[in-house]
C-alpha positions as CSV (number, residue, x, y, z in Angstrom):
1,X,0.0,0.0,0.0
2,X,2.9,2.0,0.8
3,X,4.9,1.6,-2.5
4,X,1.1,2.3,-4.5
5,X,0.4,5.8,-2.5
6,X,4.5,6.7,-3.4
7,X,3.2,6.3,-7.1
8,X,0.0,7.7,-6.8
9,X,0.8,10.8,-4.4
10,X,2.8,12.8,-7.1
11,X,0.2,11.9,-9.6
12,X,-2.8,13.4,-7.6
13,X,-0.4,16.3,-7.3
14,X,0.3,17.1,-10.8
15,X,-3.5,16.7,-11.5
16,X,-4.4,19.5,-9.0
17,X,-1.5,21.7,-10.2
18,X,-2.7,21.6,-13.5
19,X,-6.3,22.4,-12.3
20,X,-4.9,25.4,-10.5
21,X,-3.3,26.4,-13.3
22,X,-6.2,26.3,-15.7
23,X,-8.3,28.0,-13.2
24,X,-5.9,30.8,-12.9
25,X,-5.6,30.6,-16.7
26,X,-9.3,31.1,-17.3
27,X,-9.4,34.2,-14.7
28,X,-6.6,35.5,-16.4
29,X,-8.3,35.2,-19.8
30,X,-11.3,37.1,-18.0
31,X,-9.8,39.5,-16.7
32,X,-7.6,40.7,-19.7
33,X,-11.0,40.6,-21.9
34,X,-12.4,42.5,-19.1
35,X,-9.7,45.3,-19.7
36,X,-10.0,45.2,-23.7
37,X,-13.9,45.9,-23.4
38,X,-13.1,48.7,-21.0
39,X,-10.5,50.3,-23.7
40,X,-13.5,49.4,-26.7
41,X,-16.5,51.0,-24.7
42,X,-14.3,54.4,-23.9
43,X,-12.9,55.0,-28.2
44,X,-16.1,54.1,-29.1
45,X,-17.2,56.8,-25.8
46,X,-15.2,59.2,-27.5
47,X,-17.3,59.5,-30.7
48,X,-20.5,60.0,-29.0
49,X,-20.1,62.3,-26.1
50,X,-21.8,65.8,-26.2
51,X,-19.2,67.3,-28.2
52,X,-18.8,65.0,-30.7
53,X,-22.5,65.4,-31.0
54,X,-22.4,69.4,-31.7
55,X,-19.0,68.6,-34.2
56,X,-20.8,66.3,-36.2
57,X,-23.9,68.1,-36.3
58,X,-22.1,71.1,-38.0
59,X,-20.5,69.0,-40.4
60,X,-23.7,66.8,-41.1
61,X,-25.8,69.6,-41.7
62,X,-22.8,70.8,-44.6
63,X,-22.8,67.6,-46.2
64,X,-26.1,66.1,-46.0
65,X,-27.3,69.3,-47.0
66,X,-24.9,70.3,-49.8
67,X,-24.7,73.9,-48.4
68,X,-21.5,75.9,-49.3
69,X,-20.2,77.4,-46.0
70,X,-20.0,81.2,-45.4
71,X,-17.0,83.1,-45.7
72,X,-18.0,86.4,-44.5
73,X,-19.5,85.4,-40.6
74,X,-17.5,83.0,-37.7
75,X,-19.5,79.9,-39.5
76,X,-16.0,78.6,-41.5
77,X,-13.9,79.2,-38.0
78,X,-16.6,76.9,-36.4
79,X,-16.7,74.4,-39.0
80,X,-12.7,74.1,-39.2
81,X,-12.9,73.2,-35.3
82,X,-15.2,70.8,-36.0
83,X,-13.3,69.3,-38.4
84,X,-10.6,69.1,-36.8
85,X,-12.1,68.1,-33.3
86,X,-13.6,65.3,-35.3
87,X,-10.1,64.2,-36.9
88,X,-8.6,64.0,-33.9
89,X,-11.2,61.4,-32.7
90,X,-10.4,59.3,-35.4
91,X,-6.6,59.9,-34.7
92,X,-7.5,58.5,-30.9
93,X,-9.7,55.7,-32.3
94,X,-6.9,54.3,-34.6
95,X,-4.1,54.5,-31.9
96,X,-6.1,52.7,-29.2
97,X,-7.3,50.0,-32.3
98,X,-3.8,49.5,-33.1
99,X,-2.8,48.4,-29.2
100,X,-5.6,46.4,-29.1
101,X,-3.9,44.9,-32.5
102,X,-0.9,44.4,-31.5
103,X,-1.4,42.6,-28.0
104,X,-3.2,39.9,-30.0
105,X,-0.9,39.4,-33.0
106,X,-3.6,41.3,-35.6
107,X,-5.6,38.6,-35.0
108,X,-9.1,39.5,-34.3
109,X,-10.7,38.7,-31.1
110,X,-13.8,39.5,-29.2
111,X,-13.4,42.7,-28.4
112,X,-12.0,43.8,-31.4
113,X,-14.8,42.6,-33.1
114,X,-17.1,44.5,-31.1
115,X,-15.1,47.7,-31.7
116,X,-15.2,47.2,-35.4
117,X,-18.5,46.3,-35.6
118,X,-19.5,49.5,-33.3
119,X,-17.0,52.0,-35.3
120,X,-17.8,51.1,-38.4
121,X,-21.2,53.4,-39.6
122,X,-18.7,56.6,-38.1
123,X,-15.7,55.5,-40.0
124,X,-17.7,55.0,-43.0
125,X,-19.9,58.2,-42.9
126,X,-16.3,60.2,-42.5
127,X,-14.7,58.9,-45.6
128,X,-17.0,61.1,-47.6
129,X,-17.8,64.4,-44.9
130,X,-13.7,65.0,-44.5
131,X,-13.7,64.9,-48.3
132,X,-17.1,66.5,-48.7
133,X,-15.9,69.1,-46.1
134,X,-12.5,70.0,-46.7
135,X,-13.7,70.9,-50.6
136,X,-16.0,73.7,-48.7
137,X,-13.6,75.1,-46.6
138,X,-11.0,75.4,-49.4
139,X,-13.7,77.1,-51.5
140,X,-15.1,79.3,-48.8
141,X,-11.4,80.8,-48.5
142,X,-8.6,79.7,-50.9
143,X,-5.9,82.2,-49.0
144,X,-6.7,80.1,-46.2
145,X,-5.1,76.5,-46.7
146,X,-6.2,73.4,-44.5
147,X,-3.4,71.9,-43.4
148,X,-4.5,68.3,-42.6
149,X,-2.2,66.4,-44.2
150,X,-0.9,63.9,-41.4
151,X,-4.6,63.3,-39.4
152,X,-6.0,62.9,-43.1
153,X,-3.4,59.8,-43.4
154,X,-4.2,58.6,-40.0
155,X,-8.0,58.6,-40.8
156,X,-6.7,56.7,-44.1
157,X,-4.6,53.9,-42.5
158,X,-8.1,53.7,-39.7
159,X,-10.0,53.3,-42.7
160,X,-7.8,50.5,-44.7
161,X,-7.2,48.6,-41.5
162,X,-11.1,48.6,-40.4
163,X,-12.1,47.0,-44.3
164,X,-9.1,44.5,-44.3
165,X,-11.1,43.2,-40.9
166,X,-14.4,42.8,-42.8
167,X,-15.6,39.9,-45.4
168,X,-19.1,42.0,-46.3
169,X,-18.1,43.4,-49.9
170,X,-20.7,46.4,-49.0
171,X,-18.8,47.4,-46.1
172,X,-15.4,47.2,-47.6
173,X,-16.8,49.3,-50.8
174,X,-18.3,51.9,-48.8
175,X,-14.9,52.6,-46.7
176,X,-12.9,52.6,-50.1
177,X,-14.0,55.1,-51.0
178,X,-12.6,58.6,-51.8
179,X,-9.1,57.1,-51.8
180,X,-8.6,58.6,-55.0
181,X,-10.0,60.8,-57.9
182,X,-11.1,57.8,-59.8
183,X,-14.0,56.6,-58.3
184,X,-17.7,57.7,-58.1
185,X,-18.5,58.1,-54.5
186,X,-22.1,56.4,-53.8
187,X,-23.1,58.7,-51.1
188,X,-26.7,59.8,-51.7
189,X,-25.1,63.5,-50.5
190,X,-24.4,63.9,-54.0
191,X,-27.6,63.9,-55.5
192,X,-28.9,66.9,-53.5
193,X,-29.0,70.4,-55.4
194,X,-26.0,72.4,-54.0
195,X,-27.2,75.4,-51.6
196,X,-25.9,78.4,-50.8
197,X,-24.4,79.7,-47.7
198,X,-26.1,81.2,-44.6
199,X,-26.1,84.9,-44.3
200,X,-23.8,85.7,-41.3
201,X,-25.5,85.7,-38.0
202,X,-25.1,88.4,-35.3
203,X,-24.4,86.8,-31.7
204,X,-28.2,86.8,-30.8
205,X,-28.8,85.0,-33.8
206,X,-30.3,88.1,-36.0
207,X,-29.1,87.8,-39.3
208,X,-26.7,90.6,-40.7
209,X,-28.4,92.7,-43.0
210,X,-26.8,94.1,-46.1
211,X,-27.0,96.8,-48.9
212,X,-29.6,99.8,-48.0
């Protein structure tokens, strides 16, 4: 009996060690997916606070409305925040996908999948209002160049990475877009009868009158 429970002793050990082990395996796993769904809902947080509300309703209203924007009142200075504000998001967004990348080898997991599938309508409404709205603000003032050059690329490499992660054909068309002059761009913005701009508003709100 002796000799059998010298045999069987290390045995049992082993077996509980490796239950322990998996145990503390699967609340590691937990826990780091835990973390990754806290860093998905705050970028995804970003693009729908307040703010981001009011930036993309200023550049919504340009685009979906076709509506050149005024040179003459404070309207272009708010619209070049906005555009900014909102580039910046999507400079944020792609830095915090990209970590979440790289700590699992580019290969797609759970939470990046959730962050894809919730970032997706943004990125893909962006790819036309940055082009859309950086064609206004040029017009509105050609002295006044937008330089945008290196959040633009940013926005571009978000863009590319988020349609490599996708298999629906729809999804990968719409965020290929605008990536060069060749193209028709399918957004229905285009089929709306360009306006004109807003008369400049006084700080109540009063339009500015002008001529006698």
């Amino acid at each position: 009996m002796s000799e059998l429970l010298r045999v069987v002793a290390p045995a049992g050990s082993c077996i509980v060690a490796f239950a322990a082990l998996m145990v503390t395996l699967r609340a590691w796993r937990r826990s780091r997916l835990t973390a990754r769904l806290e860093v998905v809902r705050g970028l995804h947080a970003e693009l729908v606070t307040d703010a981001a509300a009011r930036d993309r309703h200023t550049l919504g209203s340009l685009h979906w409305q076709n509506r050149d924007i005024n040179p003459d009142g404070a309207e272009r200075g708010d619209v070049m925040c906005a555009y900014f504000a909102m580039l910046w998001r999507f400079e944020q967004l792609h830095a915090g996908r990209r970590v979440l990348l790289e700590e699992v080898n580019s290969k797609r997991d759970v939470a990046l999948k959730m962050l894809d599938e919730q970032v997706y309508t943004h990125v893909a409404e962006y790819v036309c209002t940055f082009s859309t709205i950086k064609e206004k603000l040029t017009a509105s003032n050609r002295d006044d160049t937008v330089f945008d050059g290196t959040y633009v690329k940013t926005f571009d490499q978000l863009r590319e990475s988020l349609a490599d992660s996708f298999e629906d054909p729809e999804k990968r068309a719409r965020l290929g877009a605008h990536t060069n002059n060749t193209e028709k761009c399918n957004c229905k913005c285009h089929e709306v009868s360009a306006k004109p701009p807003l008369p400049p508003q006084r700080p109540g709100g009063a339009p500015v009158r002008t001529g006698a």
